[in-house]
BALOBA-1460 file (C-alpha; in Angstrom, 3 decimals):
// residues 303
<rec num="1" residu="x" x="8.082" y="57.669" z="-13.865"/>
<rec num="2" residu="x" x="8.709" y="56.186" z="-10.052"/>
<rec num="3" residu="x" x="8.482" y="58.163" z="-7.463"/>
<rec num="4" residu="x" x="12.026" y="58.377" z="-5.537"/>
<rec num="5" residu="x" x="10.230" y="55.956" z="-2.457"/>
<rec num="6" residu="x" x="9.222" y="53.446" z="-4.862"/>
<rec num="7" residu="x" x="12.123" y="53.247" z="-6.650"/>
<rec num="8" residu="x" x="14.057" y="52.469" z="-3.653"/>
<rec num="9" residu="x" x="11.721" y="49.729" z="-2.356"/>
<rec num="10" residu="x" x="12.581" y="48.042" z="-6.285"/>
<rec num="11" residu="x" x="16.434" y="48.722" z="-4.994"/>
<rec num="12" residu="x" x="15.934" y="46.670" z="-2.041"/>
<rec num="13" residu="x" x="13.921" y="43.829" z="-3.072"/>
<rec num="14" residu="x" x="16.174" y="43.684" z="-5.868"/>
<rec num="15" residu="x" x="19.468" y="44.208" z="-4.210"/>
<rec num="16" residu="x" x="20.402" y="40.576" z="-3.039"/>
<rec num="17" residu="x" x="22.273" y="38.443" z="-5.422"/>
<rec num="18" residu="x" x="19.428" y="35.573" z="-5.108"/>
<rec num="19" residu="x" x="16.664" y="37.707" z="-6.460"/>
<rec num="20" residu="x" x="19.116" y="39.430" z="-8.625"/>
<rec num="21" residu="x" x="19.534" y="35.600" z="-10.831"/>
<rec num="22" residu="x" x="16.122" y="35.372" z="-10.249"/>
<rec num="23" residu="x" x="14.831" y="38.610" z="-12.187"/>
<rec num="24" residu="x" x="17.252" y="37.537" z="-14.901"/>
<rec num="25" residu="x" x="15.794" y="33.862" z="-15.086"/>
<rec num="26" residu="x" x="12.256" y="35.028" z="-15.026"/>
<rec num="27" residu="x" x="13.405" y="37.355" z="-17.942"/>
<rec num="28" residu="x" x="14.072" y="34.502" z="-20.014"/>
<rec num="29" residu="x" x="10.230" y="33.196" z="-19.742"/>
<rec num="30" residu="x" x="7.891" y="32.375" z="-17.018"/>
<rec num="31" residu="x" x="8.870" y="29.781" z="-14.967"/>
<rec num="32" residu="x" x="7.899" y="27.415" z="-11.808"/>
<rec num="33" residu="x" x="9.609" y="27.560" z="-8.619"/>
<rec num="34" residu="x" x="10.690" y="23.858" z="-9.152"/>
<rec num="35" residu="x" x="12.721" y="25.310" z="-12.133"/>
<rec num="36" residu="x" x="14.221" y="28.832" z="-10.437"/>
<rec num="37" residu="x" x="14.822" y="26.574" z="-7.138"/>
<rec num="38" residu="x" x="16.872" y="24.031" z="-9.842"/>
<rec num="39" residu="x" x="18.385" y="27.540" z="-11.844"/>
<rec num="40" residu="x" x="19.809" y="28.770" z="-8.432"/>
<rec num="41" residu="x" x="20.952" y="25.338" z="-6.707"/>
<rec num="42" residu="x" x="18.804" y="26.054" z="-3.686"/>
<rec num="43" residu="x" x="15.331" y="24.723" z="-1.902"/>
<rec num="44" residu="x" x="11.682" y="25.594" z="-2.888"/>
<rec num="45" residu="x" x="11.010" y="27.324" z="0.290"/>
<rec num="46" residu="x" x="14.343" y="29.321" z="0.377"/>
<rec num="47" residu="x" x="13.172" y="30.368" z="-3.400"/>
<rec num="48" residu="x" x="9.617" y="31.031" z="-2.626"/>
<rec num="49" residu="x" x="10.893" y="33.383" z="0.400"/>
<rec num="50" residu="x" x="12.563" y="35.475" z="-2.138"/>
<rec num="51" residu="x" x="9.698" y="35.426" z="-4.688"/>
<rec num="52" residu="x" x="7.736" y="36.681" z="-1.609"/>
<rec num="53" residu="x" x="9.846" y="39.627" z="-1.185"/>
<rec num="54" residu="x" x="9.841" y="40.189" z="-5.368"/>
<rec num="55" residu="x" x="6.010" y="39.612" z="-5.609"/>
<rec num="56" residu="x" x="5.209" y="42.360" z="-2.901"/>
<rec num="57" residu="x" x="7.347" y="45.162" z="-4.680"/>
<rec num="58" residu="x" x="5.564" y="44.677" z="-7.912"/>
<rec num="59" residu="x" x="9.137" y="43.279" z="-9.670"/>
<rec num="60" residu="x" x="7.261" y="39.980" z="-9.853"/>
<rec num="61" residu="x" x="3.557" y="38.790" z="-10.777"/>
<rec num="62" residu="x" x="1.920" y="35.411" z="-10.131"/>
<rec num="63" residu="x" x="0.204" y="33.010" z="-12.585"/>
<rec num="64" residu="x" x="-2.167" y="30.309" z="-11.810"/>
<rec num="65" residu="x" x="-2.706" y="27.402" z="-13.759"/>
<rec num="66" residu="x" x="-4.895" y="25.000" z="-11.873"/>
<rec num="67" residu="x" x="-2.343" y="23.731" z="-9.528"/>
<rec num="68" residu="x" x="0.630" y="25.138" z="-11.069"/>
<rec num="69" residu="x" x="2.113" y="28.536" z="-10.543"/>
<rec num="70" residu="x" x="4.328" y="30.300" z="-12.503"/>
<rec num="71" residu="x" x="6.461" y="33.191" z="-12.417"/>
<rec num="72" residu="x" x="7.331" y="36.137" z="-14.451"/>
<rec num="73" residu="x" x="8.515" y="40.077" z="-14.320"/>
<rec num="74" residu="x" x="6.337" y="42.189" z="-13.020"/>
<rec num="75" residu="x" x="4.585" y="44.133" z="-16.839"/>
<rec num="76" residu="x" x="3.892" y="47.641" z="-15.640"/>
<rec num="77" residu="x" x="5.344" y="49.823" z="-17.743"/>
<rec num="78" residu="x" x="7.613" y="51.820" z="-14.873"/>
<rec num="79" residu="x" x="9.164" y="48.112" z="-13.473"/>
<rec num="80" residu="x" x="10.009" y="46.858" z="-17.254"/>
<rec num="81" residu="x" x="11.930" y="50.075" z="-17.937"/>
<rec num="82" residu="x" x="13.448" y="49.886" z="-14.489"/>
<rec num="83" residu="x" x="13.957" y="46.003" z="-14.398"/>
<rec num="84" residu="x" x="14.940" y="46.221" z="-18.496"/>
<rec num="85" residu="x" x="17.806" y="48.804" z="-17.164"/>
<rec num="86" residu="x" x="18.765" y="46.815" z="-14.091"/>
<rec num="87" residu="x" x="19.720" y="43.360" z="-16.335"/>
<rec num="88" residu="x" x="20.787" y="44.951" z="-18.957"/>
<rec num="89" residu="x" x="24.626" y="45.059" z="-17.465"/>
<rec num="90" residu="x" x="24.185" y="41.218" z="-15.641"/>
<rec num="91" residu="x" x="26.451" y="38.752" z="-17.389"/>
<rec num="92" residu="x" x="25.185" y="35.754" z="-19.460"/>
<rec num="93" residu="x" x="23.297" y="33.453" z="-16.925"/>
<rec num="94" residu="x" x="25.164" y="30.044" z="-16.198"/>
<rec num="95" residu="x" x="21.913" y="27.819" z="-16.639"/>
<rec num="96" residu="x" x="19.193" y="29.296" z="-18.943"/>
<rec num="97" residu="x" x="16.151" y="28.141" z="-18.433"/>
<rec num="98" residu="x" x="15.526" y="27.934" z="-22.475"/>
<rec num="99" residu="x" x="13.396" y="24.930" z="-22.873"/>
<rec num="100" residu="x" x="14.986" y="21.985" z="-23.685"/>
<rec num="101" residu="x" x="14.537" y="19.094" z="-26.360"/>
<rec num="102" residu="x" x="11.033" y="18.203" z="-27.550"/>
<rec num="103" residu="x" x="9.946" y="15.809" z="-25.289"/>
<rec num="104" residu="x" x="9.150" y="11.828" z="-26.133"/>
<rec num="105" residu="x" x="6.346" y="10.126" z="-25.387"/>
<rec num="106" residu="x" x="6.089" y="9.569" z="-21.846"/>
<rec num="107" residu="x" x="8.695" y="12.233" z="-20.793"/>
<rec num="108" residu="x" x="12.087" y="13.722" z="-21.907"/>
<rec num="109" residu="x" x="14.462" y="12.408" z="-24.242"/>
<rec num="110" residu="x" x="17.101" y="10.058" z="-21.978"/>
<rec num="111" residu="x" x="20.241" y="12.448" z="-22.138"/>
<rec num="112" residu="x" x="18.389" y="15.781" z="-22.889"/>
<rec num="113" residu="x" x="18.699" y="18.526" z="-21.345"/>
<rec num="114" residu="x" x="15.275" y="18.885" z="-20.187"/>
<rec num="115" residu="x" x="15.542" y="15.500" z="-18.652"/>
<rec num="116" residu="x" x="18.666" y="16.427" z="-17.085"/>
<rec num="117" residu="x" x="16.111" y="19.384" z="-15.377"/>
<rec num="118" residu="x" x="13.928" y="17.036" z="-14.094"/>
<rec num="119" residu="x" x="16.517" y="14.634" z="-12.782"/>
<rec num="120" residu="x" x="18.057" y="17.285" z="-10.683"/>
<rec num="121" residu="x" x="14.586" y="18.742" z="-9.861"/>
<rec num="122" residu="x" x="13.668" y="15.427" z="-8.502"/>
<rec num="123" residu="x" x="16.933" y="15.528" z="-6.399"/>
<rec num="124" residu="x" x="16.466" y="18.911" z="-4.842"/>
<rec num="125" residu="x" x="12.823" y="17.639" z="-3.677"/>
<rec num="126" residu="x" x="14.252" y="14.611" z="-2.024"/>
<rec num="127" residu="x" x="17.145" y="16.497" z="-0.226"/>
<rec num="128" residu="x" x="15.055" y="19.786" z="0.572"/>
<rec num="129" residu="x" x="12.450" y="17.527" z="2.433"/>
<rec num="130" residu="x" x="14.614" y="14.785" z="4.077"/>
<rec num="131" residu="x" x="15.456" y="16.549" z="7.551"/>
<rec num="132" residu="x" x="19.125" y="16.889" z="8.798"/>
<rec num="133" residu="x" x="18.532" y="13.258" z="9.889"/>
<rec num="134" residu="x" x="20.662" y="10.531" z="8.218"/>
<rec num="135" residu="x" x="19.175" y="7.160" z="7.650"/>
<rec num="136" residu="x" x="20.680" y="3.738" z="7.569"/>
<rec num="137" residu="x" x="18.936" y="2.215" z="4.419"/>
<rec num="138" residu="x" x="17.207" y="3.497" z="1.262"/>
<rec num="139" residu="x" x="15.434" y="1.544" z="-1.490"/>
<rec num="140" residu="x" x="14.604" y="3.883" z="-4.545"/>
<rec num="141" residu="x" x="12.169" y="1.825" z="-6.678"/>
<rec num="142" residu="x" x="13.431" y="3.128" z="-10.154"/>
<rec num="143" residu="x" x="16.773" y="3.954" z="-11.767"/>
<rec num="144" residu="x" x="16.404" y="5.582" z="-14.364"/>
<rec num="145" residu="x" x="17.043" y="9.293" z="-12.966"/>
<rec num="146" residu="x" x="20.430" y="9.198" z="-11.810"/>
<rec num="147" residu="x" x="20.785" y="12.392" z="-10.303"/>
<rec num="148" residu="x" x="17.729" y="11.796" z="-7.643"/>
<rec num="149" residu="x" x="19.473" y="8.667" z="-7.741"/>
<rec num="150" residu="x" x="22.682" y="9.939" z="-6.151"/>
<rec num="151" residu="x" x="20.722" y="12.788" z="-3.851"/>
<rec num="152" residu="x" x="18.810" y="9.689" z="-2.197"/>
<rec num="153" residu="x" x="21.920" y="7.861" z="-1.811"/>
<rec num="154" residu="x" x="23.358" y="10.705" z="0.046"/>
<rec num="155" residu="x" x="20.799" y="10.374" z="2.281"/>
<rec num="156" residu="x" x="21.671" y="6.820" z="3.751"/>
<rec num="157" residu="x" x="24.527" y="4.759" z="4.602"/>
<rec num="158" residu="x" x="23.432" y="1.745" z="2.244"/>
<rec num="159" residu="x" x="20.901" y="2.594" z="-0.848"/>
<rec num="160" residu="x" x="19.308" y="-0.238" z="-2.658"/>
<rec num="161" residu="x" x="18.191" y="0.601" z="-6.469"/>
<rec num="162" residu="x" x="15.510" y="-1.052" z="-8.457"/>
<rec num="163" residu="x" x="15.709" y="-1.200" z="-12.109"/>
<rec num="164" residu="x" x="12.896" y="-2.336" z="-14.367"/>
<rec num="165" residu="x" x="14.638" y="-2.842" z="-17.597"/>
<rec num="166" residu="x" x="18.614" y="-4.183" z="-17.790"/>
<rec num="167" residu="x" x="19.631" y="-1.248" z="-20.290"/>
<rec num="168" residu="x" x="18.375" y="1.090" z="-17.041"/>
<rec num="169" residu="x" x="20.397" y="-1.217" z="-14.652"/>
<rec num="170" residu="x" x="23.366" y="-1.110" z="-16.582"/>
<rec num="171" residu="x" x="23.461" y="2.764" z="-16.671"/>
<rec num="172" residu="x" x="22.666" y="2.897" z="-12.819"/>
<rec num="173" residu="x" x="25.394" y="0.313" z="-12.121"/>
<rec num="174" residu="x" x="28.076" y="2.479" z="-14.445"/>
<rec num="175" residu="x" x="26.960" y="5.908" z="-12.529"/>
<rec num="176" residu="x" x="26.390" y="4.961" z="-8.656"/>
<rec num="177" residu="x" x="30.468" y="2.823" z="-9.230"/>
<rec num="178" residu="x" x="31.498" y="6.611" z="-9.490"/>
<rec num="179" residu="x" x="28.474" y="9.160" z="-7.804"/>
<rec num="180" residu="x" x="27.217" y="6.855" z="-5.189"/>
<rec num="181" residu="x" x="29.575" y="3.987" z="-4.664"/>
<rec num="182" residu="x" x="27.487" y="2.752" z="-1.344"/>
<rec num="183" residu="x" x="24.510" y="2.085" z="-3.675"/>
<rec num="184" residu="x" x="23.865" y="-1.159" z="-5.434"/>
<rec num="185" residu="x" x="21.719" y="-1.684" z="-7.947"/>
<rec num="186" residu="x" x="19.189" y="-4.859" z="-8.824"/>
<rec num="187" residu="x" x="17.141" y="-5.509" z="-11.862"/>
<rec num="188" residu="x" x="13.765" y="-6.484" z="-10.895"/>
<rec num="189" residu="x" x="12.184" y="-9.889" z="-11.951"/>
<rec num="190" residu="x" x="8.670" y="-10.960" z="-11.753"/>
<rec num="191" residu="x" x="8.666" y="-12.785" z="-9.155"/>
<rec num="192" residu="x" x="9.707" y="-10.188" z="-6.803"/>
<rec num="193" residu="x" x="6.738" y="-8.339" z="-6.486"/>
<rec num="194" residu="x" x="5.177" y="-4.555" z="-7.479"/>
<rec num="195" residu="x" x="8.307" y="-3.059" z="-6.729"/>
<rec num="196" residu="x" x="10.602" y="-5.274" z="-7.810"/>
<rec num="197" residu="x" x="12.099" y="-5.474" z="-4.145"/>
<rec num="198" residu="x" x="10.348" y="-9.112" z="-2.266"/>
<rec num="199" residu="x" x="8.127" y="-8.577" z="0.564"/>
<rec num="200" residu="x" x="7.404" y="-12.452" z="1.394"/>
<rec num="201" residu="x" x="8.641" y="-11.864" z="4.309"/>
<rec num="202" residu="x" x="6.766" y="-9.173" z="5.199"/>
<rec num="203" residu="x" x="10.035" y="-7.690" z="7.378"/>
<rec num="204" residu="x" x="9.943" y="-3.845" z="7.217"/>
<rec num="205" residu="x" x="13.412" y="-3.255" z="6.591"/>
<rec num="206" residu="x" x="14.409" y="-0.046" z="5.035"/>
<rec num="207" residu="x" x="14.446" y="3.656" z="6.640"/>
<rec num="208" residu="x" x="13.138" y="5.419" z="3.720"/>
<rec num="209" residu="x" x="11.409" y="4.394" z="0.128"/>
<rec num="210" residu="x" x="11.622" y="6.349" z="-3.065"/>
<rec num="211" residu="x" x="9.232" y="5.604" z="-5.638"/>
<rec num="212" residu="x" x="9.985" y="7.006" z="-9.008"/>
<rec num="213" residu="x" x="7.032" y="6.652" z="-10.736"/>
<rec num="214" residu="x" x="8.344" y="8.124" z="-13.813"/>
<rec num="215" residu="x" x="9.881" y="5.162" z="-14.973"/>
<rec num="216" residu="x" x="7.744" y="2.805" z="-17.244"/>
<rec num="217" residu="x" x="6.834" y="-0.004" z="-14.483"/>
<rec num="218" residu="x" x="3.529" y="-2.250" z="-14.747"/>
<rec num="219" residu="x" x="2.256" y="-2.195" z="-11.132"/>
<rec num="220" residu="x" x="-0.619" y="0.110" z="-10.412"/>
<rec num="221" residu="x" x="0.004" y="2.806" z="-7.821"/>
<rec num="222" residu="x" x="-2.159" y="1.004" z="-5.303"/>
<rec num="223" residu="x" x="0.057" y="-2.095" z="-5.271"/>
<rec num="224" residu="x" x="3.554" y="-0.611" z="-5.292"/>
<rec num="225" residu="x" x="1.942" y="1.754" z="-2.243"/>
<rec num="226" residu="x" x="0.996" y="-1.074" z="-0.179"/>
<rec num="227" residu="x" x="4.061" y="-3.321" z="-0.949"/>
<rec num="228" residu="x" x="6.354" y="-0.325" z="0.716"/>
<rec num="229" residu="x" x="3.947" y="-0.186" z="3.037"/>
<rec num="230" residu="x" x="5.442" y="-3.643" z="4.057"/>
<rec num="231" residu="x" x="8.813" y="-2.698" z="3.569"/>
<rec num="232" residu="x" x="9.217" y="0.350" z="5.306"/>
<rec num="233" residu="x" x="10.040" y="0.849" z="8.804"/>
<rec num="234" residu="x" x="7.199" y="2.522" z="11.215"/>
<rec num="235" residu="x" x="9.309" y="5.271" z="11.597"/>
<rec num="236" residu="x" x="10.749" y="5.206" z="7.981"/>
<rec num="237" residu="x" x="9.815" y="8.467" z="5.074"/>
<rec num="238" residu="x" x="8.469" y="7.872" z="1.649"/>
<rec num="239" residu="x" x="8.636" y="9.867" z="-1.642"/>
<rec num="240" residu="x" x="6.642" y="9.380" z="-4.437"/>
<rec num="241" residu="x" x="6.942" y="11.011" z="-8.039"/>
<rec num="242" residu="x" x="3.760" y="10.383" z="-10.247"/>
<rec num="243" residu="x" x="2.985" y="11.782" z="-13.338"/>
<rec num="244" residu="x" x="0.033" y="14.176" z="-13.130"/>
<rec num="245" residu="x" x="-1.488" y="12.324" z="-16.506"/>
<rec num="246" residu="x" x="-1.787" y="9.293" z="-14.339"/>
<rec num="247" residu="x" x="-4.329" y="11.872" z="-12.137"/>
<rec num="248" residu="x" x="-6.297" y="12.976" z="-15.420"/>
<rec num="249" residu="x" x="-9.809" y="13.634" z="-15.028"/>
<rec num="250" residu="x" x="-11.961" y="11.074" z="-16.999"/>
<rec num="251" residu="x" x="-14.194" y="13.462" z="-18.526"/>
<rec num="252" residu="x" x="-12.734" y="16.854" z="-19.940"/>
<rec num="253" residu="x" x="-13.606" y="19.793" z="-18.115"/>
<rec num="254" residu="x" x="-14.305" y="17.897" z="-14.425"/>
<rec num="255" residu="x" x="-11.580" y="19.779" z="-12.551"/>
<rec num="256" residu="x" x="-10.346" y="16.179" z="-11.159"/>
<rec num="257" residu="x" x="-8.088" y="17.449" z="-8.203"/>
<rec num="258" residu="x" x="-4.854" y="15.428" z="-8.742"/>
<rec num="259" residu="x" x="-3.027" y="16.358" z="-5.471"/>
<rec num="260" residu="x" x="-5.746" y="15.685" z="-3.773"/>
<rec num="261" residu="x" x="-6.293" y="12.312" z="-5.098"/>
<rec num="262" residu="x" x="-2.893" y="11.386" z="-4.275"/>
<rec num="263" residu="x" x="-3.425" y="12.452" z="-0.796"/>
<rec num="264" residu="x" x="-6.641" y="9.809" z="-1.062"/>
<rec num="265" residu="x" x="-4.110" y="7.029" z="-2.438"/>
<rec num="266" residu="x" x="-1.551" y="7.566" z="0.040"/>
<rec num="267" residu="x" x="-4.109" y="7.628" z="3.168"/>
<rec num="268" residu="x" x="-6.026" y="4.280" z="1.402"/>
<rec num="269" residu="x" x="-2.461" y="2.844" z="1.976"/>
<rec num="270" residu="x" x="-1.467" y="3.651" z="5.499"/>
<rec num="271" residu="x" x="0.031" y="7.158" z="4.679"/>
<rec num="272" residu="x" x="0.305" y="10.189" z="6.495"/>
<rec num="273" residu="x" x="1.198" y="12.502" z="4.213"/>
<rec num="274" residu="x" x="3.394" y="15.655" z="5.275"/>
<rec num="275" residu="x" x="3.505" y="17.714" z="1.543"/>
<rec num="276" residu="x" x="2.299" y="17.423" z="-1.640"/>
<rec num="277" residu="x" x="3.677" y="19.612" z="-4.329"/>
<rec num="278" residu="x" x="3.282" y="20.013" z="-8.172"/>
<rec num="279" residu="x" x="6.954" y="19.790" z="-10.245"/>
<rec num="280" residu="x" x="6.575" y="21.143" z="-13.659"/>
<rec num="281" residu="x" x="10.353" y="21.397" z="-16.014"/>
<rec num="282" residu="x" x="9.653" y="21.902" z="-19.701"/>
<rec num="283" residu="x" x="6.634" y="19.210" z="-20.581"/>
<rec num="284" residu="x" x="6.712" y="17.226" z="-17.705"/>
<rec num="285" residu="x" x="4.143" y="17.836" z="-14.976"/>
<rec num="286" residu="x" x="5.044" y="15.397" z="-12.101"/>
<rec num="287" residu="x" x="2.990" y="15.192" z="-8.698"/>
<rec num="288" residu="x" x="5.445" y="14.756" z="-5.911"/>
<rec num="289" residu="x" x="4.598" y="13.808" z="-2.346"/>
<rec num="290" residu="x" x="6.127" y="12.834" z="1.048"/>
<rec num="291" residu="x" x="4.993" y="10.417" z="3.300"/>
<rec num="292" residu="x" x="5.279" y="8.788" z="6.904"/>
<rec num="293" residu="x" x="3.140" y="5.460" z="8.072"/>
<rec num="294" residu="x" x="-0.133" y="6.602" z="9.575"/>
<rec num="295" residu="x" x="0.633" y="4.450" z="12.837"/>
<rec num="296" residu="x" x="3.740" y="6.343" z="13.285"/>
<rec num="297" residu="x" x="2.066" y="9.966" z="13.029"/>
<rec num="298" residu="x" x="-0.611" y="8.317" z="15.741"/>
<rec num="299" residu="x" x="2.249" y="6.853" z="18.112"/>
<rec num="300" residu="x" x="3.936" y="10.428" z="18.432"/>
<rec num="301" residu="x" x="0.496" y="12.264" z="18.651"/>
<rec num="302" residu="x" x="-0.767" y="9.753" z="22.026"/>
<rec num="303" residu="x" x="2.840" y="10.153" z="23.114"/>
C-alpha cells in the first residue's frame, strides 16, 4: 500500500485534466506520442511535457522500439490499483485510440479510420513545427491526405496542391472548395517534372514545400529533393513524410538507422535539417522531417 507522500505526488501528477485523458488513453493500449498528441488535439512537445511529469511519478513507463517509443501505465502493483480506481469514474473517452481497419498494402484503407489518424497526425506535425510566421505560398506535393492538406493551407495565403492520380485530384478539388478554398489543386503530368510542379525555369518561387511521400509517386527521393530544392525560396521551410520501409535495412538484422539516413538525403540535397521525428498510428511507421536550405542556415550564422 502507498505511503500517504507518495500517494499525493500520484495526486498531483495526475491532477490536470491533460494527463488525466492521457492515463485513460494509455489505458486503452500503449501508444506513441504522435497518437496521444492526435487523442488530445495538442503538439508533441506540449504532450511529451506532460508524459515527463507522468513518467517521473511512476504513473507512466517508457518503451523503446528502435526509434519508436511508446507509452503505457505505469505496472506496479500499488499504481494499477491506484490508477485502476482513479479511471474507473472518467466518462467514455471521445476518441479511442482502438486500432483502426486492417491496413492495405502500402498504408490505410482511403476513408478508414486509421487513415483518418494519420491524416490528422500529419497535420498536427506541419502546424506544431511551422512558427507563428505566415507564409505567402505553399506547394504540397501530394493530395491525397486532406487533412495535412487543409493544416498546410492554413499556413499560407495561396497553397498549390499536386495530385498524382485524377481520382486523388478530384477528391482534393471537392474538399479544399469547402476546407481550404485559397488552395488549388493540379494533376501532375509527365512532363512536369519529379514533383509534378515545373522547374524549367529554375525560379524559386514558393515559401514553403510539403512533400507527402506517402502517396504512390514514381520519382526517387533524391530527385523530388533536389527539384524543391529549385523551387523553394532561400529562406523558404520544407516537410517531408517518408515511409520508414523506404529506409529498410538491406540485410535483416543491420540496424540501418533510418532517421539518420534521411538526415544524409536531406544534407546530399542542400538541406539543413531542424527535426527529425518518427510518426507511428496503427501500421503505419512514417519518418517525418523539417527542413531549411543549407545556404540560408549559413547566411544567418556569418550574419
Amino acid at each position: 500500500m502507498a505511503d500517504a507522500d507518495t500517494l499525493v505526488a500520484w495526486l498531483r501528477a495526475a491532477g490536470e485534466p491533460t494527463r488525466l485523458r492521457l492515463l485513460a488513453f494509455c489505458a486503452q493500449g500503449e501508444a506513441s506520442v504522435s497518437k496521444l498528441a492526435l487523442a488530445v488535439g495538442q503538439s508533441e512537445p506540449r504532450v511529451s511535457r506532460h508524459l515527463k511529469i507522468l513518467c517521473a511519478a511512476g504513473l507512466i513507463s517508457r518503451l523503446r522500439d528502435r526509434q519508436w517509443v511508446h507509452y503505457r501505465l505505469g505496472q506496479d502493483p500499488g499504481v494499477a490499483r491506484f490508477l485502476a480506481s482513479l479511471l474507473a469514474g472518467l466518462p467514455p473517452l471521445d476518441l479511442p485510440l482502438a486500432r483502426g481497419a486492417p491496413a492495405a498494402p502500402g498504408g490505410a484503407r482511403e476513408g478508414s479510420p486509421a487513415r483518418l489518424r494519420l491524416d490528422q497526425a500529419l497535420g498536427v506535425f506541419i502546424e506544431s513545427t511551422a512558427g507563428a510566421e505566415r507564409r505567402a505560398s505553399i506547394l504540397v506535393v501530394g493530395a491525397r491526405h486532406h487533412e495535412m492538406l487543409a493544416s498546410a493551407a492554413r499556413l499560407a495565403a495561396e497553397c498549390l496542391a499536386v495530385a498524382h492520380e485524377p481520382r486523388e485530384a478530384r477528391a482534393a478539388r471537392t474538399f479544399t472548395r469547402v476546407k481550404a478554398p485559397n488552395c488549388r489543386v493540379l494533376l501532375a503530368a509527365p512532363e512536369d517534372g519529379p514533383i509534378g510542379c515545373g522547374v524549367a525555369d529554375g525560379a524559386a518561387r514558393f515559401d514553403a514545400i510539403v512533400l507527402d511521400r506517402l502517396t504512390p509517386d514514381s520519382a526517387s527521393l533524391s530527385e523530388a529533393l533536389a527539384a524543391a530544392r529549385v523551387l523553394l525560396k532561400s529562406t523558404g521551410r520544407l516537410w517531408l513524410f517518408e515511409r520508414d520501409a523506404a529506409f529498410a535495412a538491406p540485410v535483416a538484422g543491420s540496424g540501418a538507422r533510418a532517421l539518420a539516413r534521411l538526415r544524409q538525403k536531406l544534407d546530399e540535397a542542400g538541406f539543413a535539417c531542424e527535426r527529425l521525428s518518427p510518426i507511428q498510428i496503427d501500421r503505419e511507421h512514417i519518418l517525418a522531417a523539417v527542413a531549411v536550405p543549407a545556404l540560408a542556415v549559413h547566411t544567418a550564422s556569418v550574419a
